[in-house]
PLY file of the C-alpha trace (Angstrom):
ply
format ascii 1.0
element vertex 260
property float x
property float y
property float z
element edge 259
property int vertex1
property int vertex2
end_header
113.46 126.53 92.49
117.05 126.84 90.99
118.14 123.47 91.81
114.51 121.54 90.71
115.08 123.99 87.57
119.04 122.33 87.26
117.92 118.79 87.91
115.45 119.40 85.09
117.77 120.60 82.71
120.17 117.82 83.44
117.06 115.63 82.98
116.74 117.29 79.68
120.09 117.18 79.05
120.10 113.18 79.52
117.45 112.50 77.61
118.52 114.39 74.56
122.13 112.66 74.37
120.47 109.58 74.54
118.14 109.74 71.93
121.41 111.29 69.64
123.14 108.10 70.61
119.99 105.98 69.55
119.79 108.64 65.99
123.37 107.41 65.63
122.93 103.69 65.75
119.84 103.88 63.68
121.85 105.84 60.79
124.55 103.46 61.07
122.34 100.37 60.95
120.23 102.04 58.11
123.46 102.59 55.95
124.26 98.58 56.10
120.74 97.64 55.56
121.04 99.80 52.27
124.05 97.69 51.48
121.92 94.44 51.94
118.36 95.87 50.86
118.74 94.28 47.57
119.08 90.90 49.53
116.10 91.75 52.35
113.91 92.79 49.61
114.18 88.81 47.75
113.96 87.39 51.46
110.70 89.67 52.04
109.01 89.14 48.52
109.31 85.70 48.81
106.39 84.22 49.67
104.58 86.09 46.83
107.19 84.99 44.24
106.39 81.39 45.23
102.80 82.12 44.29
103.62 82.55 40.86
103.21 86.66 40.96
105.19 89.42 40.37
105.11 93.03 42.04
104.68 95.96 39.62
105.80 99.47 39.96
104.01 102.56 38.29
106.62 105.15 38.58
110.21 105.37 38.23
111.14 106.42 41.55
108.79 103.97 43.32
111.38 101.47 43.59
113.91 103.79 45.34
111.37 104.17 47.64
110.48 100.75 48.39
113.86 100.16 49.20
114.52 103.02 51.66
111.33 101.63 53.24
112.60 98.17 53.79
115.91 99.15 54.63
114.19 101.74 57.21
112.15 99.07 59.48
114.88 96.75 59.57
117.15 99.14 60.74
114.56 100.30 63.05
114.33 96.57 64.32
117.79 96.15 64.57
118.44 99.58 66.95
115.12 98.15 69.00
117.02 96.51 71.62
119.58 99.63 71.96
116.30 102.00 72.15
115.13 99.87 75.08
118.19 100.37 76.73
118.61 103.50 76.43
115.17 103.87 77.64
115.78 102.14 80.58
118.99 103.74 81.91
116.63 107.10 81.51
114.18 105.67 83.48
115.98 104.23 85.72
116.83 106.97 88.80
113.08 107.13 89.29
112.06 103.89 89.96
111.99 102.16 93.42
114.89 99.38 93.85
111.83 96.54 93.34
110.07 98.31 90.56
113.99 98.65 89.23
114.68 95.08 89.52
111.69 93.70 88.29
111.82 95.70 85.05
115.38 94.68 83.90
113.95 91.22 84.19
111.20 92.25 81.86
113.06 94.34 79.05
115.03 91.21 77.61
111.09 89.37 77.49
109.63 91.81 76.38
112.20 92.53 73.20
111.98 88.76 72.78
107.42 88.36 72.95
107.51 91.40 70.25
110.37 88.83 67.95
108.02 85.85 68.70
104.65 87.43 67.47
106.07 89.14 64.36
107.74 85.63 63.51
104.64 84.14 63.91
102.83 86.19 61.74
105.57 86.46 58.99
106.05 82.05 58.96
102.29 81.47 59.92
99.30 83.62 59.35
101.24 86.17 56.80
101.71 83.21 54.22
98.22 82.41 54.96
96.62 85.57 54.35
98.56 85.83 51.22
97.45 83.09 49.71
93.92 83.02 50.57
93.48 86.88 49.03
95.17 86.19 46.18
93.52 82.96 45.17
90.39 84.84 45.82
91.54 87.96 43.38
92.62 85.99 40.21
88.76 84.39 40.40
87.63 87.90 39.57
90.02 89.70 37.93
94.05 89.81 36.56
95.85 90.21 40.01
98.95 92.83 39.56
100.47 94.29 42.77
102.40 97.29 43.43
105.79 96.84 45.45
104.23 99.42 48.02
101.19 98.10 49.01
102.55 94.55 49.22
105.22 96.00 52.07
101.88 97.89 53.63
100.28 95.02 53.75
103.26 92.80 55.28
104.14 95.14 58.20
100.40 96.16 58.93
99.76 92.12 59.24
103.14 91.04 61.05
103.88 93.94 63.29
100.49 94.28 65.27
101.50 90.57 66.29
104.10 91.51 67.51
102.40 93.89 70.11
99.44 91.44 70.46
102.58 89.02 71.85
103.55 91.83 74.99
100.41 90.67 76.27
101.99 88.65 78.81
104.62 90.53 79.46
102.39 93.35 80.54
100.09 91.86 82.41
102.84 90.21 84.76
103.88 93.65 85.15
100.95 95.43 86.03
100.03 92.56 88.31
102.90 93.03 90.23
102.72 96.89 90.64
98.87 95.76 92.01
97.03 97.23 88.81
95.28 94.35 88.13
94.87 90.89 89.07
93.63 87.21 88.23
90.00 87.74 89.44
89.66 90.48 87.24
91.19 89.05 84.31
88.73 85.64 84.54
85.94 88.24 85.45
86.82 89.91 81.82
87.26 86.95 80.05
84.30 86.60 78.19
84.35 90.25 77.04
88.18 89.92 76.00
87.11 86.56 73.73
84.78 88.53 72.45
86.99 91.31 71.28
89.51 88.82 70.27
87.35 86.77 68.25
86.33 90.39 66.36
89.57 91.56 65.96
90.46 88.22 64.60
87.59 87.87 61.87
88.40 91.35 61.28
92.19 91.01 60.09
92.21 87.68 58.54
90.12 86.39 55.47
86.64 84.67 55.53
88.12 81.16 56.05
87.62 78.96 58.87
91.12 77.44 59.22
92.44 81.54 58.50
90.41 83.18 61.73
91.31 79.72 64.23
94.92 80.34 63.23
94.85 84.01 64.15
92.06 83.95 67.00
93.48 80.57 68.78
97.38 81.61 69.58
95.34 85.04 70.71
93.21 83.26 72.93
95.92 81.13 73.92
97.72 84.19 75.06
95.15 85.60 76.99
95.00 82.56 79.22
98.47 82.63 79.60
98.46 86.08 80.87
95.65 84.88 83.42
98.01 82.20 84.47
101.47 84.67 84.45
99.38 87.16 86.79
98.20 84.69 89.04
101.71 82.93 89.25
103.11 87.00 90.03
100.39 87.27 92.16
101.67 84.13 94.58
104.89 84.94 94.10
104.88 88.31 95.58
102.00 87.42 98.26
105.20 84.85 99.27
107.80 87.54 99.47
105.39 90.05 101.66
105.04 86.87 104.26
109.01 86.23 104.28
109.67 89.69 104.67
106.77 90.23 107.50
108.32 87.20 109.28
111.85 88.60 109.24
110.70 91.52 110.72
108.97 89.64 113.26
111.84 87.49 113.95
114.05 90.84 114.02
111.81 92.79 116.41
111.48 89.33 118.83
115.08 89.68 119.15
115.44 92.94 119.36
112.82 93.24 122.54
114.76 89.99 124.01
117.88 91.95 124.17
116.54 95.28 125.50
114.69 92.91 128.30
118.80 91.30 128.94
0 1
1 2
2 3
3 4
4 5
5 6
6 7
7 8
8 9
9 10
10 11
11 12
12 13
13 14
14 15
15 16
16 17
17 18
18 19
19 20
20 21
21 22
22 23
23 24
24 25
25 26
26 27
27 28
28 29
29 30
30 31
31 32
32 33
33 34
34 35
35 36
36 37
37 38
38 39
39 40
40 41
41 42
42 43
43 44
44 45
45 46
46 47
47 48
48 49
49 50
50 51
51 52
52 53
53 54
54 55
55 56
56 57
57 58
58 59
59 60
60 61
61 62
62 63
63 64
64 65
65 66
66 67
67 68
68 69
69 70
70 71
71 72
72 73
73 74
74 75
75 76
76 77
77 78
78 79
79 80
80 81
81 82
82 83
83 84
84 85
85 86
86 87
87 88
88 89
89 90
90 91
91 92
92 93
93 94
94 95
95 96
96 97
97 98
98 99
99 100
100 101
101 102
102 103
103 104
104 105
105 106
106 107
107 108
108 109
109 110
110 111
111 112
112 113
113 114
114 115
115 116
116 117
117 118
118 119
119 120
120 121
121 122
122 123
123 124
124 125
125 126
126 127
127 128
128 129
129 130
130 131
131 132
132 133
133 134
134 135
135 136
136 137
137 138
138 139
139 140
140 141
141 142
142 143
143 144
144 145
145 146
146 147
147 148
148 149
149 150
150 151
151 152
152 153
153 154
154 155
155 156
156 157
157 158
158 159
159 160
160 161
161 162
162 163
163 164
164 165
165 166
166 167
167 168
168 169
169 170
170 171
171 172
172 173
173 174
174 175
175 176
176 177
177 178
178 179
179 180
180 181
181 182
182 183
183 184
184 185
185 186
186 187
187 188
188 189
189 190
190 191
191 192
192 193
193 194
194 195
195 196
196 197
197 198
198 199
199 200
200 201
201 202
202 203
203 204
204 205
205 206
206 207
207 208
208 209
209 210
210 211
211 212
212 213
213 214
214 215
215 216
216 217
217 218
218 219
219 220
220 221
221 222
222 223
223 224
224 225
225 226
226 227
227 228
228 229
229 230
230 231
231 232
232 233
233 234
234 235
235 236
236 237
237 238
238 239
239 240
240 241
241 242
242 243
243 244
244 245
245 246
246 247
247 248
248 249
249 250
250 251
251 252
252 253
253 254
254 255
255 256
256 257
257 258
258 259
């Protein structure tokens, strides 16, 4: 009882100095993206300046806030990669040497899907979107945006993308733990276009060209998935045969010299 109550107190112990150490990077990243947030905020308003619009603010103090926002996620997208590592060295001591292995391979993809699918959504569909719901607005009334909910809207469209893009990632690693496999991903398929093609219409405008450009690369990612697990799948049906024959080969020999 005493030592299960010391390892969990060292556990404790661990876990708490890492996530200081994570605090600490995050504070020091969020003081230099104060120092630039004057800079991030023209790079992020951007596309609706080229539009022809301006943002508004109501109150004072909104601006302020705006800024610690912006200067908030990118610090929290810049200490991201620390997190994860911090993450994993906690982690670590309870995994099994394969389960160890595989997942340092995955943290770098992982860290890079979740850069690809927010990219994609901020040079792509965000642009897009924009454009589409503001052409729409100045048909029916004068179109004046607060800072705010233009920064809602940009990190409720791009970041979700960026999750949508682990898709991949997790499904190669849940195939090779044996959670799921190809069969039952092609068995799902229809039901998981279905849901895509939902969630699609659902979070881009009424446009043709809008929903194919955020319901195709989703699609397209689904059926890469199929093809990572199946690919895992092989590849570790492979290393059970190698390793079976080795112990064949080591047990053959091993009779041959008990029978010398």
């Amino acid at each position: 009882m005493d030592q299960a109550r010391m390892r969990f107190s060292e556990h404790v112990a661990d876990l708490r100095r890492r996530i200081i150490w994570i605090l600490v990077v995050f504070f020091g990243l969020l003081c230099l993206s104060l120092g630039l947030v004057a800079r991030l905020y023209r790079y992020l308003t951007a596309p609706i300046t080229r539009l022809g619009y301006h943002l508004m603010v109501v109150s004072p103090g909104e601006i302020v806030m705006v800024y610690l926002a912006v200067a908030g996620v990118v610090a929290a997208g810049l200490t991201m990669p620390f997190a994860l590592y911090q993450l994993w060295r906690f982690v670590r001591p309870g995994l099994t040497p394969l389960e160890r292995r595989y997942a340092q391979r995955l943290l770098p993809v992982m860290l890079a899907m979740f850069v690809l699918g927010v990219a994609f959504a901020w040079f792509v569909v965000f642009p897009m979107v924009l454009r589409f719901l503001l052409q729409l607005a100045s048909r029916a009334a004068d179109v004046h945006i607060r800072v705010n909910a233009y920064f809602s809207f940009l990190t409720g469209l791009c970041l979700p993308f960026g999750l949508v893009f682990e898709l991949p990632v997790v499904v190669a690693f849940l195939t090779r733990i044996g959670v799921i496999t190809p069969r039952v991903l092609r068995r799902w398929r229809r039901y998981a276009y279905l849901v895509i093609v939902v969630v699609g219409v659902f979070i881009s405008p009424p446009e043709m060209i809008t929903h194919l450009s955020v319901i195709l690369p989703m699609i397209a990612l689904y059926e890469c998935s199929i093809l990572i697990s199946a690919w895992v799948e092989r590849r570790a049906a492979r290393l059970r045969t190698e390793a079976s024959g080795k112990a064949g080969l080591g047990a053959h020999a091993g009779g041959g010299s008990a029978a010398g």
